[in-house]
C-alpha positions as CSV (number, residue, x, y, z in Angstrom):
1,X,25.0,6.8,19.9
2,X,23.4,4.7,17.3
3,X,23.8,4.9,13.5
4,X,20.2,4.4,13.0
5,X,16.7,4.3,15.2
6,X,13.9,2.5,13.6
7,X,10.7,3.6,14.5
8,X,8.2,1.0,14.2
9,X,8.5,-3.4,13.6
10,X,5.8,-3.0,11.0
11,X,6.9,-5.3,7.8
12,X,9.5,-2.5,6.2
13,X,11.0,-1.3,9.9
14,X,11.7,-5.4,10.1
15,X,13.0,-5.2,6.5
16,X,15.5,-2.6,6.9
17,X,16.9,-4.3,10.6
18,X,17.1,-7.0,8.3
19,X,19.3,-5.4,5.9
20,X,21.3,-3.5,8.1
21,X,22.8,-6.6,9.9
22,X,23.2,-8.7,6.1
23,X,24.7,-5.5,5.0
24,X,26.5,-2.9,7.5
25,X,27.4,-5.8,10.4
26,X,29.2,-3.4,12.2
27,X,26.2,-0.7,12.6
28,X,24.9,0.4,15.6
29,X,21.2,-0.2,15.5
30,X,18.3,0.3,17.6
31,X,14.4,-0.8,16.4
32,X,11.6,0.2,18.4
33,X,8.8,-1.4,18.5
34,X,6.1,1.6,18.5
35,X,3.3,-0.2,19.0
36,X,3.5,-3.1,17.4
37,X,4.0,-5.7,20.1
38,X,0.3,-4.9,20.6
39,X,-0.9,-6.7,17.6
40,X,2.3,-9.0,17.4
41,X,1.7,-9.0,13.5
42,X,4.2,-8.2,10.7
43,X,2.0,-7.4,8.9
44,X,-0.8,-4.2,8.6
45,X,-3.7,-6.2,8.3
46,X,-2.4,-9.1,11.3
47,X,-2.0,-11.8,9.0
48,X,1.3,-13.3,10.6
49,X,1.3,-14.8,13.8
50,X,2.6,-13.8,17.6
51,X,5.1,-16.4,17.6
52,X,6.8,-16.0,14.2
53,X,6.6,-11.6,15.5
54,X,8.7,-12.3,18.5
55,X,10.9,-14.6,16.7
56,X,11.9,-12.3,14.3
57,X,12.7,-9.9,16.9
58,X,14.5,-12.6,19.4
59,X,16.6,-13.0,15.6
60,X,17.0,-10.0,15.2
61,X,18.3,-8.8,18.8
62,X,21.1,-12.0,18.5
63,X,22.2,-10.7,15.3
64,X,23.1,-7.1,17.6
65,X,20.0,-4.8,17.0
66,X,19.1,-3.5,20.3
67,X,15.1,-4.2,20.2
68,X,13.5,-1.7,22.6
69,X,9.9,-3.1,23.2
70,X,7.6,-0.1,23.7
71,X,6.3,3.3,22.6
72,X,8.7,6.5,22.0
73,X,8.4,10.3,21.5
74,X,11.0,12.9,20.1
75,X,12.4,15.4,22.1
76,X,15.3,17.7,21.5
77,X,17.1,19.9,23.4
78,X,21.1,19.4,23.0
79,X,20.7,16.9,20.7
80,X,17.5,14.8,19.0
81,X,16.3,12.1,21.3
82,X,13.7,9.2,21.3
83,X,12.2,8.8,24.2
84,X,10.3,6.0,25.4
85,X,8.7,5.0,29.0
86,X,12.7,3.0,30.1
87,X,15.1,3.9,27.5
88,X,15.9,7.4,26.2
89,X,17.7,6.2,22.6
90,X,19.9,8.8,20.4
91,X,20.7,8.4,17.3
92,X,22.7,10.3,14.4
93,X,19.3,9.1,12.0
94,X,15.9,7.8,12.4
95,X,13.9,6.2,10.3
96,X,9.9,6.6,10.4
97,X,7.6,3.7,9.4
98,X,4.2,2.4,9.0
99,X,2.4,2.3,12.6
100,X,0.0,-0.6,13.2
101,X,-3.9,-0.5,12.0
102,X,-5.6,-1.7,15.0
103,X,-9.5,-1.6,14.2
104,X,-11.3,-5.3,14.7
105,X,-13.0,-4.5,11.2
106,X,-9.7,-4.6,9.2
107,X,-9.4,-8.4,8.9
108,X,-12.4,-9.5,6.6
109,X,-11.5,-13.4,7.1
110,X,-12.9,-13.3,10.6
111,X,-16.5,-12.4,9.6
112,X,-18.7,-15.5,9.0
113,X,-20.1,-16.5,5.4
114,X,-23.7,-16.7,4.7
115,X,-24.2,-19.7,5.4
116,X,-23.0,-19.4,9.2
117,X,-25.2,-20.1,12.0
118,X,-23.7,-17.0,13.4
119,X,-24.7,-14.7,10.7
120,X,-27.2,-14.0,7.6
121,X,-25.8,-11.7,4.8
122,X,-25.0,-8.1,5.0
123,X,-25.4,-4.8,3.9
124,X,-21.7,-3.3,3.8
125,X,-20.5,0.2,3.3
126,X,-16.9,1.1,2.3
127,X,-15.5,4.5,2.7
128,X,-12.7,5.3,-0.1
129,X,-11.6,3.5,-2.7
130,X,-7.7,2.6,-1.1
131,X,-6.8,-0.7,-2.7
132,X,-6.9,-2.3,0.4
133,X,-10.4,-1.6,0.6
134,X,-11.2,-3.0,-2.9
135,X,-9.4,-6.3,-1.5
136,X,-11.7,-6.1,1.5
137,X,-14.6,-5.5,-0.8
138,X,-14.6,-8.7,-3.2
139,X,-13.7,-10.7,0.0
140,X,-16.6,-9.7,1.2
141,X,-18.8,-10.0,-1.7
142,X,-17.3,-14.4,-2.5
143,X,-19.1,-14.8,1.4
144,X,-22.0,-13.8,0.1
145,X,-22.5,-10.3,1.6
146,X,-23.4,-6.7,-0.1
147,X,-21.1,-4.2,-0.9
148,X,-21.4,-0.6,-1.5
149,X,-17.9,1.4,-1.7
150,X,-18.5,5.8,-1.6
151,X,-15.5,7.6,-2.5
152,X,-14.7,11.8,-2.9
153,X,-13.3,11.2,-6.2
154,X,-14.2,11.2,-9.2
155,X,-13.2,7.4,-10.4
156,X,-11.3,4.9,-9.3
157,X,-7.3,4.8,-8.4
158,X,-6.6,8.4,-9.0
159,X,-3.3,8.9,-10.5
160,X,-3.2,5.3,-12.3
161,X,-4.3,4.6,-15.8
162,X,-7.7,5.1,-16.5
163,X,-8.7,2.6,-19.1
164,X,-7.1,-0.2,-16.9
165,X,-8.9,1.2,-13.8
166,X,-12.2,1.3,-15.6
167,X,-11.3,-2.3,-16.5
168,X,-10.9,-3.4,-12.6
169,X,-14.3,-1.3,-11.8
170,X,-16.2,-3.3,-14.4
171,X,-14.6,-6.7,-12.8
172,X,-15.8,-5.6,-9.5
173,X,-19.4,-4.3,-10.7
174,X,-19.6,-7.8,-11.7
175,X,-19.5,-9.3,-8.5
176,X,-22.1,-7.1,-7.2
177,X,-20.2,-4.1,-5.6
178,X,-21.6,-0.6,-6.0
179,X,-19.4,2.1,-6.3
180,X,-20.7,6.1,-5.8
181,X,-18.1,8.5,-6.9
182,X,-18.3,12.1,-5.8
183,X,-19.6,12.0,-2.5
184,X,-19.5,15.0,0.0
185,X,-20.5,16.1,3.6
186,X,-20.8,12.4,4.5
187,X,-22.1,11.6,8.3
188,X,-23.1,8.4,9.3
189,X,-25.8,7.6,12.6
190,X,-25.7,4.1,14.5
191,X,-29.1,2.7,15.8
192,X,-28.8,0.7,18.6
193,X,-32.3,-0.8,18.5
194,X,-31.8,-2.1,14.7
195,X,-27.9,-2.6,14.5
196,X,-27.9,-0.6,11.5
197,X,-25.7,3.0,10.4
198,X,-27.7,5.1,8.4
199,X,-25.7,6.9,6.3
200,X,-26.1,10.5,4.6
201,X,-24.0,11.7,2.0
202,X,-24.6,14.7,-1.0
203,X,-23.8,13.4,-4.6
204,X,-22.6,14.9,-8.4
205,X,-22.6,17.9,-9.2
206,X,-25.7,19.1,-8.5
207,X,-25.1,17.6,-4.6
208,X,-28.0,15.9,-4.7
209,X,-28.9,13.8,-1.2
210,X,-28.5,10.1,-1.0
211,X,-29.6,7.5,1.9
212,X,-28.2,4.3,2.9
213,X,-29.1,1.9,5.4
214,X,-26.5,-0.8,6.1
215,X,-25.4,-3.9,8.6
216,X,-21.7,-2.6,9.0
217,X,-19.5,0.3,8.0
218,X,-15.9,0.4,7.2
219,X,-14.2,3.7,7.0
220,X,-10.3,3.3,7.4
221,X,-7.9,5.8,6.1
222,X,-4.2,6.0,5.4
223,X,-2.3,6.9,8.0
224,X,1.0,6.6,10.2
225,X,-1.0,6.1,13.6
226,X,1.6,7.3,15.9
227,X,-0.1,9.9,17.9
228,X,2.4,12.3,19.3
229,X,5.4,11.5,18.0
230,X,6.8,13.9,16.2
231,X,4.1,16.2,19.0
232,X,7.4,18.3,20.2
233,X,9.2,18.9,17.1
234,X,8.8,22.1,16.0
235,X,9.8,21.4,11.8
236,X,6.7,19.0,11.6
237,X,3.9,21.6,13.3
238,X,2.6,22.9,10.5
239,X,2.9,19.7,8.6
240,X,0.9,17.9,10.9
241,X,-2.0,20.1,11.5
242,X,-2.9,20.0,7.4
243,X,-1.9,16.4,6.6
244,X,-1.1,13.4,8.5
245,X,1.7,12.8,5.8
246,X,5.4,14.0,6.0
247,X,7.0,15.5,3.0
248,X,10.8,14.0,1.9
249,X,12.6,14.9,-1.1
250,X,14.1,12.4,-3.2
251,X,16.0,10.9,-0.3
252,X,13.3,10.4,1.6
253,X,14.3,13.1,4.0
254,X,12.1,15.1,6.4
255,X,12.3,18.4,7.4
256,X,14.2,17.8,9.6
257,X,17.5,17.0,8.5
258,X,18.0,13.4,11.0
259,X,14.7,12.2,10.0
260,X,13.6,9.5,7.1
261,X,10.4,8.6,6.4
262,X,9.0,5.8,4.3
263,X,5.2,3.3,4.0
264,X,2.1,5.0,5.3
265,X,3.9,8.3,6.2
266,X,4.0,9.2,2.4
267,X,1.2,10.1,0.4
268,X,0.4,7.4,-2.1
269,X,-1.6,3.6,-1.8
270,X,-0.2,1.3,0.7
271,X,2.3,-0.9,-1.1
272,X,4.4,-3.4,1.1
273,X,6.7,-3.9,-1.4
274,X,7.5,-0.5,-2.3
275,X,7.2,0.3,1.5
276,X,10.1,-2.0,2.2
277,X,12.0,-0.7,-0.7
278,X,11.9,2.4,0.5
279,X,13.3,1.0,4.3
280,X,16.3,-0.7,2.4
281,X,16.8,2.2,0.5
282,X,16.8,4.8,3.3
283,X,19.6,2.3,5.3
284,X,22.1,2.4,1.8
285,X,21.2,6.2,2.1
286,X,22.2,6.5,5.8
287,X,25.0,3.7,6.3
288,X,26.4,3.2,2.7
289,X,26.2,6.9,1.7
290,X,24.4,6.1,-1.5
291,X,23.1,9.1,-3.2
292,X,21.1,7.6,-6.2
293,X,17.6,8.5,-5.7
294,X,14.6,5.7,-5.1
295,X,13.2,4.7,-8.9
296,X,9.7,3.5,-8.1
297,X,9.2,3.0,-12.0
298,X,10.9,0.2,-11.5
299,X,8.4,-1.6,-8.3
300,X,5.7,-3.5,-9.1
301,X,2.7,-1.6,-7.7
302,X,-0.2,-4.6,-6.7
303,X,-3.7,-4.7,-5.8
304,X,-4.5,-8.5,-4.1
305,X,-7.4,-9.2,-6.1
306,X,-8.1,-12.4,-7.5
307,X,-7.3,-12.7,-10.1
308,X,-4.8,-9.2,-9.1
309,X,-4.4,-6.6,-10.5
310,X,-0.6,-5.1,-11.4
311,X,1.3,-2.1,-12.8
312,X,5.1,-1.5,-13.1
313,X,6.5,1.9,-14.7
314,X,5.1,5.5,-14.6
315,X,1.6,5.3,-15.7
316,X,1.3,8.9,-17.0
317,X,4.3,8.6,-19.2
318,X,2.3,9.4,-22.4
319,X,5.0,12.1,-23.0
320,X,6.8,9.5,-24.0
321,X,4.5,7.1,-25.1
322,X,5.0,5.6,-28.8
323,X,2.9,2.8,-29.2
324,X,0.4,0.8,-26.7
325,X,0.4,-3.1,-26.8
326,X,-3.1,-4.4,-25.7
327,X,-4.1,-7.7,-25.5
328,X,-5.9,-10.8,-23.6
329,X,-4.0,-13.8,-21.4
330,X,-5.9,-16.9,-22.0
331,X,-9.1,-18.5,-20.6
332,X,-8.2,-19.7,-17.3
333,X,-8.8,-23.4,-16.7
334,X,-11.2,-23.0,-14.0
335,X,-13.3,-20.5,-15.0
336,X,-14.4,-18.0,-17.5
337,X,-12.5,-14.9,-16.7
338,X,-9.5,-13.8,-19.1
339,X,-7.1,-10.8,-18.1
340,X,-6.3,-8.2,-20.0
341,X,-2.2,-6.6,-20.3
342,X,-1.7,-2.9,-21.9
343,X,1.8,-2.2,-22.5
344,X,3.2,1.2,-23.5
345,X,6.1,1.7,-25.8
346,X,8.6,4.8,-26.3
347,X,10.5,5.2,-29.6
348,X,12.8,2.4,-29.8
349,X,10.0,0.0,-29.1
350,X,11.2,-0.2,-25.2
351,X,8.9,-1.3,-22.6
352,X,8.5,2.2,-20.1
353,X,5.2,0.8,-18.4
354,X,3.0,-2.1,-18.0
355,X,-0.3,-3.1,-16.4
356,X,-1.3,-6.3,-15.9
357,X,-4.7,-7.9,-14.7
358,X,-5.6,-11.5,-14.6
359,X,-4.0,-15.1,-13.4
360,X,-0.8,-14.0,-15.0
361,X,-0.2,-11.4,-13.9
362,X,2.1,-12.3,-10.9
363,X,4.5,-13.9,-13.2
364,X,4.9,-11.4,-15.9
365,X,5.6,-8.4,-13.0
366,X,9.0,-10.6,-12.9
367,X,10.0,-10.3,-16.7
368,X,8.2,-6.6,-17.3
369,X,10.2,-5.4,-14.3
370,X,13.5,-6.7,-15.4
371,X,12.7,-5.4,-19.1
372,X,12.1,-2.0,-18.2
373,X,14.7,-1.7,-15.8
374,X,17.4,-3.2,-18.8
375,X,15.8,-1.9,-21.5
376,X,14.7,-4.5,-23.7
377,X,12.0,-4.2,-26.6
378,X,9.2,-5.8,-27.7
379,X,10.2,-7.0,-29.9
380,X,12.9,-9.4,-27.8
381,X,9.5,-10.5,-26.0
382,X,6.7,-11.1,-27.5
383,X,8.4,-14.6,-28.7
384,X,8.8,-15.8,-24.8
385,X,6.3,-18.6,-23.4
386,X,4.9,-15.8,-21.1
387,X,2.7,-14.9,-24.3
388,X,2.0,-18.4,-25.6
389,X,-1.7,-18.2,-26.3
390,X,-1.7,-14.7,-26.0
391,X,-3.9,-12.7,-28.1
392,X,-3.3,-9.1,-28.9
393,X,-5.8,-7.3,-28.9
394,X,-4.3,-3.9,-30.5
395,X,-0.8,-2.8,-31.7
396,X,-1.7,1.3,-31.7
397,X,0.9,3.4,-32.9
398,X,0.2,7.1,-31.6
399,X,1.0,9.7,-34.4
């Protein structure tokens, strides 16, 4: 019996083999591959290569984890099982991860530029406003094609702060992408004669009806792509038929008491990084008994843009909010655009969350992570080089 059954050698299933062989050499571990050999990427979007996929598994394999190549299903009758098409695998946990993306449309650097012999520009429309999809967007946009990006909400990024997500939509305006907000009852048609979609979609409040006539459409959700699965487990029935995403409690804990879950099967943006956090964390949960709960205050949350775009902390923590720091990095050298930084205080002037969006932002994650997670004020950082040329915009104290 093994210790632990990953499920899936997307980028955090790879991450936690990886720490369970650095960090519990003794373990009996399994990883299969569920899918993922298909697309031989690490990554979601394929942007690592076949040979360095299977090296990491042949490395992985000599290090003791028994790789099973191939596609498995639950089952349970004395005991729970993974099943796949030459190997029936138990284990006394399993751990759930991202499956693979497989559309064609998902990697933008493939498309030709304008300027191609292969292609003139394009009309593009982009179904929700997932970070991934704003990525996809600007890419789009610096080869010289159209964007248009619909969403159900009612802004953009949900859940994150709204004056630095206003911020990001007005940077992407800029470029030329169109955002709708509060679109309904959607349904696109494809015309074979024309090689266009023509899209329908009701609008506002009043639902009034909109037509668009584009070159290409992109409509990718979230989701853990891994078919039946979890089909003959009984806990995850209802689960399954009103949301594609697993519930966990603060161990990251299923339903069912043997399975984790972690990456796309959780509500919440796709974030690598947090992703693979929570794969480490689960294998300290399962082989090192630890029982402190996952603190995602304490991850960098990013959006790839350039320049990107960055938050670390809770961003609705105004019930403890004292005081917001806002202010502008410097011009860059190469170009006109300055990013902005909005830091909010609590009492004893501590930093409990930061946003971040420009050329620097990358660089101050690393010192805004390690202040909030140690504590440190302000005051002890407003003298570092990081804000050399700085210039604060507003030191608001909230009464």
């Amino acid at each position: 019996m093994y210790q632990l059954v990953i499920i899936g050698a997307s980028p955090e299933g790879l991450t936690a083999a990886h720490s369970c062989v650095e960090q519990y050499a003794t373990a009996r571990i399994a990883l299969v591959t569920q899918g993922w050999e298909q697309g031989w990427s690490g990554d979601r979007h394929g942007d690592l290569g076949e040979e360095n996929f299977w090296e990491e598994l042949r490395l992985l394999a000599a290090q003791g984890v028994d790789v099973v190549v191939g596609q498995g299903i639950f089952s349970q009758s004395s005991g729970l099982l993974c099943q796949t098409q030459e190997r029936t695998l138990e284990g006394e946990s399993y751990l759930l991860t991202s499956g693979k993306a497989d559309s064609k449309d998902s990697n933008v650097l493939a498309i030709p530029g304008p300027n191609s012999d292969k292609v003139m520009p394009q009309r593009w429309v982009i179904v929700g406003i997932l970070p991934e999809n704003l990525v996809f967007a600007q890419k789009l946009t610096k080869l010289g094609h159209g964007v248009t990006i619909l969403s159900r909400n009612g802004y953009l990024l949900p859940g994150e702060d709204r004056e630095m997500a206003s911020l990001l939509q007005c940077y992407l305006a800029s470029l030329g992408i169109e955002f709708w907000f509060n679109c309904r009852d959607l349904s696109s048609h494809y015309n074979q004669d024309k090689s266009t979609y023509s899209i329908q979609f009701n609008h506002g409040s009043e639902e009034s009806s909109h037509h668009l006539t584009v070159d290409n459409l992109l409509a990718i959700g979230r989701s853990p792509k891994y078919g039946n699965l979890l089909a003959n487990l009984p806990e995850f029935n209802q689960t399954l038929k009103d949301s594609s995403y697993l519930s966990v409690n603060d161990h990251l804990q299923t339903a069912h008491s043997q399975i984790y879950a972690c990456g796309d099967w959780l509500k919440g943006y796709h974030c690598p990084a947090i992703a693979q956090q929570e794969a480490r964390y689960v294998v300290h949960q399962v082989l090192g008994k630890n029982t402190t709960p996952i603190n995602y205050g304490q991850i960098p949350f990013p959006i790839d843009l350039d320049p990107p775009w960055y938050r670390i902390g809770d961003p609705a923590c105004t019930d403890y909010t004292e005081k917001i720091i806002r202010g502008f990095e410097p011009y860059s050298d190469h170009c006109d655009l300055r990013g902005m930084y909005k830091l909010a205080l609590d009492s004893q002037d501590r930093i409990i969350s930061a946003h971040w969006f420009g050329q620097r932002a990358r660089e101050s994650m690393n010192l805004l992570q390690l202040a909030i997670a140690k504590g440190i004020s302000w005051q002890e950082l407003e003298s570092l080089p990081l804000w050399e040329n700085c210039q604060i915009l507003s030191n608001f104290v909230l009464s």
